[in-house]
N, C-alpha and C positions, 0 to 999 in steps of 0.2 A: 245436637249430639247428646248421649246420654250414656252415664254407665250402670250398667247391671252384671250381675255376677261378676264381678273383676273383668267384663269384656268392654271395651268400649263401641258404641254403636252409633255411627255416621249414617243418616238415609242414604243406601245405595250404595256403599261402600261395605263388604265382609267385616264382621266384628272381629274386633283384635286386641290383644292384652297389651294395653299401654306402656307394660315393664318390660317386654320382650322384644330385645332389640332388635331383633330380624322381622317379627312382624310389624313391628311401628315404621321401620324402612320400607318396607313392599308399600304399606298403605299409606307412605307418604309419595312414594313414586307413583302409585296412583291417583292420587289428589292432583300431583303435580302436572299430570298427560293430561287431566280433566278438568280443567284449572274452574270451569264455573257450576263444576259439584264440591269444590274443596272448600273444607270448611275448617281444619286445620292446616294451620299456618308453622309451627314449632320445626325447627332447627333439629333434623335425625339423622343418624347416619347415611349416608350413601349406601345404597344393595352395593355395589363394585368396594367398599373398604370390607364385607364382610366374607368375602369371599377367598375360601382358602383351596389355593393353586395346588394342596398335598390331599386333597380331599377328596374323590368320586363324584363324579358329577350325578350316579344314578344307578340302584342297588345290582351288584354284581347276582346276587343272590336270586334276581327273578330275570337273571339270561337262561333263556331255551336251554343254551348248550354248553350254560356255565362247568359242566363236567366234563364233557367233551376234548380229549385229548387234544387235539387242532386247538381251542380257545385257551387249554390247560397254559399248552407248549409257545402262546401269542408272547411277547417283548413287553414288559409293563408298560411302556407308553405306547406301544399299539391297543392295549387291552383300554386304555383311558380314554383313547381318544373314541373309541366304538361305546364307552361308556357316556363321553359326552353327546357324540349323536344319539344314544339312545334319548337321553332326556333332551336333544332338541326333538327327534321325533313322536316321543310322550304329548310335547307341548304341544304341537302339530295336529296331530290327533286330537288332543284337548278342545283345541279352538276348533276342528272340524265339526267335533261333536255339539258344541254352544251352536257355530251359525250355522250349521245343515240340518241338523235337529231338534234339537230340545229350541229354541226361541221360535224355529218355522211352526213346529205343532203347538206353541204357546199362542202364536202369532191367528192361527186356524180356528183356535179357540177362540178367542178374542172375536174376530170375524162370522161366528154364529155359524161357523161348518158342521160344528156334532147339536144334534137336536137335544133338549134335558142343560145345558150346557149357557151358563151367563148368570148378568146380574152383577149390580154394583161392585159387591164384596172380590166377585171373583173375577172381574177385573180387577180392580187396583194387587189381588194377588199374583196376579200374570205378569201385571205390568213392571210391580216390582222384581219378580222371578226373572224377567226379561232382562232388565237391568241390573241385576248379580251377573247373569252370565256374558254381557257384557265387560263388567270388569274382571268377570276370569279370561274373557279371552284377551284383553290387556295385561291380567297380572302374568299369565302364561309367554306374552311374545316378550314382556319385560324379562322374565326370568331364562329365555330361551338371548337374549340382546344380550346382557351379563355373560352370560356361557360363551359367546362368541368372543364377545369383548378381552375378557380374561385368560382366553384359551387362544387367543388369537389366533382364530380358524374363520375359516366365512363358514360351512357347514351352513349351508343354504336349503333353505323349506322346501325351494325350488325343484331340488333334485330326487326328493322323497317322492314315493308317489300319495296315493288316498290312504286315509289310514283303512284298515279291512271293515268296518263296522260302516264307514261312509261307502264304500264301494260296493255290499251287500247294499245298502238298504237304499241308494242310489237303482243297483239294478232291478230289484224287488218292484219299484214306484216303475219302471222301466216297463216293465212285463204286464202292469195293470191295466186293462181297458177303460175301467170306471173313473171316474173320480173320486168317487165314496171310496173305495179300495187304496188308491194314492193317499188319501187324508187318513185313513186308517194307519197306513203303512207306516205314516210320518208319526202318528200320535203314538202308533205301538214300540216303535223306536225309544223316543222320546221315554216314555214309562218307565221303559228296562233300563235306557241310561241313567234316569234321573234316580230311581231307585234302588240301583246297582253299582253304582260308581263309586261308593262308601268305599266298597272291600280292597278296589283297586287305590283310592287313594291313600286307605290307611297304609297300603304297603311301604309307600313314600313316606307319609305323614311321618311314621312309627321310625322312622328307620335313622338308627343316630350316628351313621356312619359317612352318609353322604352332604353334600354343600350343606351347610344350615338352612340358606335361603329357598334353595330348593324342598326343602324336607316344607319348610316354614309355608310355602306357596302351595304345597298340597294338605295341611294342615288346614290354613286360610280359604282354601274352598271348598274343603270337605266340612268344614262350618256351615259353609251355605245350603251345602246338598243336602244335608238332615234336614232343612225345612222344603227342601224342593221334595226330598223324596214323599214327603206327606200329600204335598199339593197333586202331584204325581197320580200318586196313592190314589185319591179321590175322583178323580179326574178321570184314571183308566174304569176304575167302577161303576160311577156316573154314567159313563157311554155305554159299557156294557149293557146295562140295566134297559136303554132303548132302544136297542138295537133288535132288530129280526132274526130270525133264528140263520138265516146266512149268514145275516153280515159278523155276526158274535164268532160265528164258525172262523168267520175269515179274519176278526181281530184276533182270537186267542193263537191260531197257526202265526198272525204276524209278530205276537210277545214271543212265541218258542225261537223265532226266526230271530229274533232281535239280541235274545239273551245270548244263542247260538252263536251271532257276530260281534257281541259285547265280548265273550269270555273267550273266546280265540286267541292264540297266539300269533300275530301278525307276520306271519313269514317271509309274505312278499315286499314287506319296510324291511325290515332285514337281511332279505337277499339283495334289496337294493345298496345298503349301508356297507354292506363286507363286500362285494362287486366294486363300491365308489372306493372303499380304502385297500382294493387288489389284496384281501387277506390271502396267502396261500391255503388251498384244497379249501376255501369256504363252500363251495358247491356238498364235497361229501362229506362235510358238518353236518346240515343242514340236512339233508337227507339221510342219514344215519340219526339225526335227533328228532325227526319228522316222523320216523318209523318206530321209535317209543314212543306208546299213545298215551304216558305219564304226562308227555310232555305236551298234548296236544290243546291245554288249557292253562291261560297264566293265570286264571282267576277258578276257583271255584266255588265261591259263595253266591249263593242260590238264594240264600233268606228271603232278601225283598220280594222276586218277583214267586217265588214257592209262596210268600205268607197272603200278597196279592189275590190270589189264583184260589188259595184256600178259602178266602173273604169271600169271595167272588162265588166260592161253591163249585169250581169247575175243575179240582185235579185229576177227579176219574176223567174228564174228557180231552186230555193231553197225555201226549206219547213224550216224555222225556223221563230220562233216568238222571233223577236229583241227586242218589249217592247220597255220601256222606257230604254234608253242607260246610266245608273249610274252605281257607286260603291256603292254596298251594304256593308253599317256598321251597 
């Protein structure tokens, strides 16, 4: 263990401010599920004492159809409880994106799939990479086990379907004949998540309205992502740089494709969520806010994978309209 800038740093565990009671709890209920990584021992709160029952589970401010008459006109404890499915479906989505993505194209790497690709250094960078996201998709199901617990709701994973970003790039690898094209498909994913996922989580991170622990948990792994996104960064380069003039053709369409499934608004988790809690007229919600094409992205910062692309030398040779580079709230 070590500390630097006021963070404390466990191998393998997200760094965290020892003074800050919400994240010294998360990273001790980590310690605790992984009892032969844990290296502190110290007596911290419980996540479940910090959790306040008058709080939001998860920012009203980045609902689709937060304006929307029908959501306007919802009963405050119906609008809560669609708050708290959002952030167990956030989670959901979280952890689909570690184990279906970013660790399988980490995992590809490692395995000597992209040619240009290996070497000591970058392994143990993988490997560690591999094992942060690991413990996000623990500190994720821990924060989503609380929400239940506290709310005492089952609001079950079970009933959610894929989140959109797994379901795109699921059917993409689907449609591939090659191999090289599947492992591309995975790595180009991967890329856009890993150096795209800043913008979404500072929305949580930033946000001082909702559960502490919850804000605190995406805080806690957008820590991590800053150094994934460099790795990332290098990685998608690297491959570029070896690739034949096809197969670059067929990576740079899979990064438009990916950033395309990343900055979606997930309508089909949410038509599932307002269907599971029978809102009334959620159907002509949804389709009335589908049909403002404001609303057709909850994210739109572009940086990472626009400054990528620029490194790369390739944005005359992609078709996307970058706009103006913000987070839409």
């Amino acid at each position: 263990m070590t500390v630097e800038d006021n963070f404390t740093h466990i191998p393998g565990l997200p760094s965290f401010d020892p003074t800050d009671v919400a994240e010294s709890a998360i990273i001790t209920r980590l310690a605790g599920n992984w009892r032969r990584r844990a290296t502190v021992k110290r007596d911290e709160p419980d996540l479940d004492e910090l959790f306040e029952l008058a709080r939001p589970d998860y920012p009203e401010g980045i609902i689709p159809f937060r304006d929307h008459p029908i959501w306007q006109g919802l009963p405050d404890h119906t609008r809560s409880r669609l708050l708290s499915w959002s952030w167990i479906a956030y989670n959901r989505h979280t952890v689909l994106a570690e184990q279906r993505v970013a660790n399988p194209a980490f995992a590809l790497v490692m395995e000597g799939e992209f040619p240009g690709l290996g070497g000591q250094d970058m392994e143990i960078a993988l490997a560690q990479a591999m094992v942060d996201e690991q413990y996000h998709t623990l500190m994720h199901i821990n924060a989503s086990a609380v929400t239940r617990r506290k709310r005492q709701a089952e609001l079950p994973d079970a009933w959610l379907p894929s989140s959109h970003t797994a379901r795109v790039h699921q059917e993409l690898r689907d449609g591939c004949d090659e191999r090289w094209q599947r492992s591309l498909t995975t790595l180009a994913f991967a890329t856009v998540s890993e150096i795209s996922i800043n913008a979404y989580l500072d929305l949580l991170a930033e946000d001082q309205d909702i559960q502490v622990i919850n804000s605190t948990t995406a805080k806690l792994h957008n820590r991590d992502e800053y150094c994934h996104a460099s790795i990332s960064d290098e990685l998608g380069k690297i491959v570029y740089e070896v690739l034949d003039p096809d197969r670059r053709r067929f990576f740079l369409d899979m990064l438009l494709a990916g950033l395309d499934a990343f900055v979606a608004t997930d309508y089909t988790t949410w038509e599932r969520i307002l269907e599971i809690e029978n809102v009334p007229n959620w159907r002509r919600m949804v389709q009335e806010t589908k049909e403002d094409t404001s609303r057709a992205r909850l994210v739109r910062d572009y940086t990472g994978l626009h400054s990528l692309l620029s490194e790369m030398d390739v944005l005359d040779q992609v078709d996307f309209d970058w706009g103006k580079s913000v987070v839409n709230q």
